[in-house]
Structures are given as structure tokens and as C-alpha cells.
N, C-alpha and C positions, 0 to 999 in steps of 0.2 A: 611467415608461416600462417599458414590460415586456421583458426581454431575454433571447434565443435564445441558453441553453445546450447544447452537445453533448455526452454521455459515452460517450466509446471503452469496446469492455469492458465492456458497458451490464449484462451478466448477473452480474458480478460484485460479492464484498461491498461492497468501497469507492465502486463504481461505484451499488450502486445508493441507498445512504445516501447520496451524493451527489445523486445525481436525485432521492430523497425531499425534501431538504433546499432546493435552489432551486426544486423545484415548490411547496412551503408559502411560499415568497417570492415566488410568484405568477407565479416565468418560464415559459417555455417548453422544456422541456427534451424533445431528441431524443436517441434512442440507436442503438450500431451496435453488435453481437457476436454472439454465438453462446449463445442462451438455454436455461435448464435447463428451465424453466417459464412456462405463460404468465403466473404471479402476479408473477413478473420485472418482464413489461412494465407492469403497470399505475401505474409513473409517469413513463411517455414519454406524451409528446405525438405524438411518431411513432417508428418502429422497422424498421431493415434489418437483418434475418438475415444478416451477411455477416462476414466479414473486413474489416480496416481495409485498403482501399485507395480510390486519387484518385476510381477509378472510382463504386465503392458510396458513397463521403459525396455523389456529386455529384448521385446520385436525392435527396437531401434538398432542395434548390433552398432554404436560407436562409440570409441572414447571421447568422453565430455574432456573437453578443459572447464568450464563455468556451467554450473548447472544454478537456473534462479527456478526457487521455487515459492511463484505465485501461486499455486495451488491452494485451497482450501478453505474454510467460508471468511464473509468479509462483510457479514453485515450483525450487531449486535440483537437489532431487532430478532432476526432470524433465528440467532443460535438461541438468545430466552426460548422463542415459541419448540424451536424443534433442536433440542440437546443431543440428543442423541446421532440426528444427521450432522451436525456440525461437530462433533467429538470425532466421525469417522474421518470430515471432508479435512478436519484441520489436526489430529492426534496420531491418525490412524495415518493418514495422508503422508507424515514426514518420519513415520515409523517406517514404513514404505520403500520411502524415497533413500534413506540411509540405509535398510539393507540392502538393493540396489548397488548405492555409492560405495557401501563399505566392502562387499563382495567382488563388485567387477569394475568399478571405476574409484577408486582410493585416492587418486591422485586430483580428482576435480574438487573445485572449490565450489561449493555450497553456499551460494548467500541465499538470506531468507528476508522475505519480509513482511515482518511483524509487528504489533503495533504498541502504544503508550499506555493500552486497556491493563497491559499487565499491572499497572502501578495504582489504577483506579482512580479514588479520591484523594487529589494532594491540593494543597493551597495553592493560592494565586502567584505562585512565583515559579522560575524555570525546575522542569523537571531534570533532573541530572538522572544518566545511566544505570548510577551504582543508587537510586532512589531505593527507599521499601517497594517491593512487591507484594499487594496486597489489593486481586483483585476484584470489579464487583457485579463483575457479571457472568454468566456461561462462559460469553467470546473471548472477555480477558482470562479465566482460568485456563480455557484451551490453549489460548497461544502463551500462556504459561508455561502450558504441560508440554506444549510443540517446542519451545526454547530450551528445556530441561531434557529432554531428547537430542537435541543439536548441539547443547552442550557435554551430553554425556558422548554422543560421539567423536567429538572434540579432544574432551581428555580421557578416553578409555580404547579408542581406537586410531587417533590422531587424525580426526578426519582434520581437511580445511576448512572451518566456518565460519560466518558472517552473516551476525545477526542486523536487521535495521528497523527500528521499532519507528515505522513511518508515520508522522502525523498526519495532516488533511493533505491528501494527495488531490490535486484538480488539474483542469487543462483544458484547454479543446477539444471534443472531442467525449466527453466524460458525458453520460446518459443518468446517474443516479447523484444520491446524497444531497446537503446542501445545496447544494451550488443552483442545480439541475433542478429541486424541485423547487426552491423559491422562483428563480426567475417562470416558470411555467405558473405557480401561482400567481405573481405580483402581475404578468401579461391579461391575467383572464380573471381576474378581481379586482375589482376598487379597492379594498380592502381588505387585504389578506392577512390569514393569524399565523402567525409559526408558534410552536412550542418553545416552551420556557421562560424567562422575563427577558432575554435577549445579552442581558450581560456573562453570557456563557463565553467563556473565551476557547478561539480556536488558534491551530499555528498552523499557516498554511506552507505548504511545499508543490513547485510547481512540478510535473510529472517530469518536464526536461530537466530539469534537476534531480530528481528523485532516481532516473534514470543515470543521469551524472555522474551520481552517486555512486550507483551499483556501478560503472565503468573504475571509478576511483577506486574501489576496495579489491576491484578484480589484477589491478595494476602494478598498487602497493606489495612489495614484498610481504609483510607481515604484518596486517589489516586487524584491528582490535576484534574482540569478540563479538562486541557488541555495542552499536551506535545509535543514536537517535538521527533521525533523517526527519528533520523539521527547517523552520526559517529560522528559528530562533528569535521569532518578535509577536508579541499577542497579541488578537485583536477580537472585539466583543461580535459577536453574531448580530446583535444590533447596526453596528457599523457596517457590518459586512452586505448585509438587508440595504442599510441605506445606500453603499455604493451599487450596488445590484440596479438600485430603482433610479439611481442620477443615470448611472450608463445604459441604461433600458429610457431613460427620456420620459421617465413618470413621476409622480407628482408623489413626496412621502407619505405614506399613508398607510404602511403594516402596522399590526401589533402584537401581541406575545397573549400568550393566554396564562402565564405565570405554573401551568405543568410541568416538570421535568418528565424526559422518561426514565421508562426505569433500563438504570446498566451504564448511563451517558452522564462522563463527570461532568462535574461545572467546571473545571478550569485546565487550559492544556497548554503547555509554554514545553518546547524543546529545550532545554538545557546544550551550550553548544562547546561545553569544555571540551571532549574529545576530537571534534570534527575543526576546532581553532589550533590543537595539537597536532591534526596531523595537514593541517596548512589549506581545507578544503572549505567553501562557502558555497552559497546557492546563488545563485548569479540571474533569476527573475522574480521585480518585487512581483507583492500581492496586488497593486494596483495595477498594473501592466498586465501582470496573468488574468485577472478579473476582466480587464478593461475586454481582452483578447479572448475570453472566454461569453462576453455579452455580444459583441460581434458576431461571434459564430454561431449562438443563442441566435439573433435576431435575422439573423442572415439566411438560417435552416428550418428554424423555428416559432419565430416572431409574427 
């Protein structure tokens, strides 16, 4: 039986490797965002230029089985400077989208995903699920407030949800963040600085997996509320700079200007007790994803 999936955000990386991923499974998948390009759309089945609200999903007229909602900001920098557009893109955004879901589509499963900002500053050891939430920026209070929303619809309306507080999502293909803007530095400097002292630890997850994922929780009968979608293995931003510069075929030579910014913890480890519970792992290292990601860097870019 073929099944009508939605992706919020439709313009976006996550977003649209997801819509690649259950259109090769033969669904139907529709999108709603704000597109860069029309090569964007070409794996929706249909497409509204709009902002996520009740109104614009409702020009769609089908029932969802899986609605993923990418939707809503996804940069910390961003949400500091402009609060208020980001309170709309990411509060307002899944206020939205569940009365939508909870009016005319009840039956769809709602994954979200959201990220590890909720929990802020924790120490250098794996972040678990059930951690304090205590966060410290704009973008981590919003996808607080967006979780708290997805929950409330959860146990007050029985929506189906599925939360996935993603860490470093990358791949081929990805234009921002880390990844993206080191290697474009480290090509066009002798010496490039990144921010921080470099001992910043990140967890990476490869977007085929991250993808994976959201396939996995759409499957499972009764999918927790709430998962971390990370590797489960840390590595220092330093480290990640120097693989960067062996597979770019340059000579070491970045260095850290010892500034954090402000909003970005120091230390980010997936915690992987629920996701070993329910028998699921990520199945590309960071070196392979990297390696595969310098490639396609130099190949387009280089």
C-alpha cells in the first residue's frame, strides 16, 4: 500500500534526503517550505511555497501517514540575532502543524526533529534523553518550547509523536556549518582560524542514517517519545579540522582563536541507551562520511 508522506522544511538538507529516501520506497511524498531551487522540488509529488501553517497544509487535501517536520530555524547564530523570527519559524511553526494534524489528520505520525541545544551545558560525558533540560540559548529554549507542544499533543490529544534531538547531521551534499565552512577556509588559506580552542567535542551522524532513523521510528509499532539521533562516539573539532586537512591533501596548519560563541556548548556526546534498546545503530563511521564528504568538497568545489 503506498503511503502519503509530508516533509515541513521541504527545501532543506534533512528534508530533502528524507523525501529522496521514501520516494525510492515508492510513497508519495509532499512538501511545504520555502525553496532555494527548483532541483529542490523534484522529489515531491506536490509542493506549496509557503510557511508551515493549518492553513497552507490544508491546500494539500491528503491523508498523511508520516508527516516529518523539518520545518523551522536551524541555526543558533541566527535565532540570538533575530528572536523573534525564529520563535515564529520554530514555536509557532509546530503550533501549526499539530492543529492541522490534530483536526484533520490524527492518525499521522509526527516525527520531529530537534536538537541536543535543549539540554545546553552538560559535561564531557554522553548526553542521555531523560538529561536536565536547561537551555542556553534563543534556538535551544525554542525547540524546548516546540518539544513541550509535541508533547502536549501526545498526552492530551494522543497525537503519534516522535521526537529526535539530532546531533551533527552531515553528508554530501550539505552547503553550511562546520563541515562546509572549514573545508572552503582550510582550501583558500595557509592558515586558517576557527573559533574556539578546538577541544569542542561534537557527535556526528551521517544524514543516511539520520534518515535511517526517521524510517525506523516510522516502522516500529510504539516508537519512544523521545530519541537522540547521534553516533554515539565524541570527537574534538580539532580532530575533525585535522581529518578535514589530510583528506583535502594539505599540510596541518589551522588554529583556534580560543573564543567560544555565544549559545554553542563545549561538549556534545549522544547518550545511546534508548536507540541500543530498541536494537537500532548508525551504520556510517565519521571517517568514511568525512572522507566521502572531502570528495565531493573537492570534486565541486576544490
Amino acid at each position: 500500500m503506498t503511503i502519503n508522506v509530508l516533509v515541513t522544511g521541504g527545501a532543506g538538507f534533512l528534508a530533502i534526503n528524507t523525501a529522496k529516501f521514501f520516494k525510492a520506497q515508492a510513497a508519495s511524498v509532499f512538501g511545504i517550505g520555502r525553496s532555494k531551487d527548483d532541483s529542490d522540488l523534484e522529489c515531491y509529488d506536490g509542493w506549496i511555497e509557503s510557511s508551515v501553517t493549518c492553513k497552507a497544509l490544508l491546500e494539500f487535501d491528503v491523508r498523511f501517514d508520516l508527516v516529518v517536520h523539518c520545518g523551522g530555524g536551524s541555526s543558533v547564530g541566527y535565532a540570538q540575532e533575530n528572536p523573534l523570527e525564529d520563535f515564529y519559524k520554530t514555536v509557532a511553526g509546530v503550533a501549526e502543524l499539530l492543529e492541522f494534524v490534530k483536526k484533520n489528520n490524527p492518525e499521522a505520525h509526527v516525527i520531529y526533529p530537534s536538537s541536543p541545544a535543549v539540554h545546553g551545558q552538560q559535561p564531557d560525558v554522553p548526553i542521555d534523553e531523560d538529561d536536565e533540560i536547561k537551555p542556553v540559548s534563543v534556538y535551544g529554549y525554542h525547540k524546548e518550547m516546540a518539544e513541550n507542544l509535541l508533547i502536549c499533543g501526545h498526552k492530551l490529544f494522543g497525537l503519534k509523536v516522535s521526537i529526535i534531538r539530532f546531533y551533527s547531521i552531515y553528508g554530501v551534499g550539505l552547503k553550511k556549518q562546520l563541515l562546509w565552512d572549514a573545508c572552503k577556509k582550510i582550501v583558500s588559506s595557509p592558515s586558517a582560524v576557527f573559533w574556539g580552542d578546538g577541544n569542542e567535542t561534537r557527535d556526528w551522524i551521517h544524514v543516511d542514517d539520520a534518515v535511517g532513523l526517521i524510517h525506523f521510528l516510522f516502522t516500529i509499532s510504539e516508537p519512544p517519545l523521545v530519541v537522540n539521533g547521534g553516533g554515539g562516539a565524541s570527537m574534538t573539532v580539532r580532530c575533525v579540522i585535522e581529518l578535514l586537512e589530510r583528506y583535502l591533501g594539505v599540510p596541518p596548519s589551522s588554529s583556534f582563536n580560543g573564543n567560544a560563541k555565544a549559545g554553542d556548548p563545549k561538549y556534545y556526546c549522544a547518550g545511546q541507551r534508548v536507540l541500543k534498546g530498541l536494537g537500532w545503530s548508525p551504520k556510517v563511521s565519521i571517517q568514511d562520511g568525512l572522507f566521502d564528504y572531502v570528495e565531493w568538497f573537492k570534486k565541486n568545489y576544490g
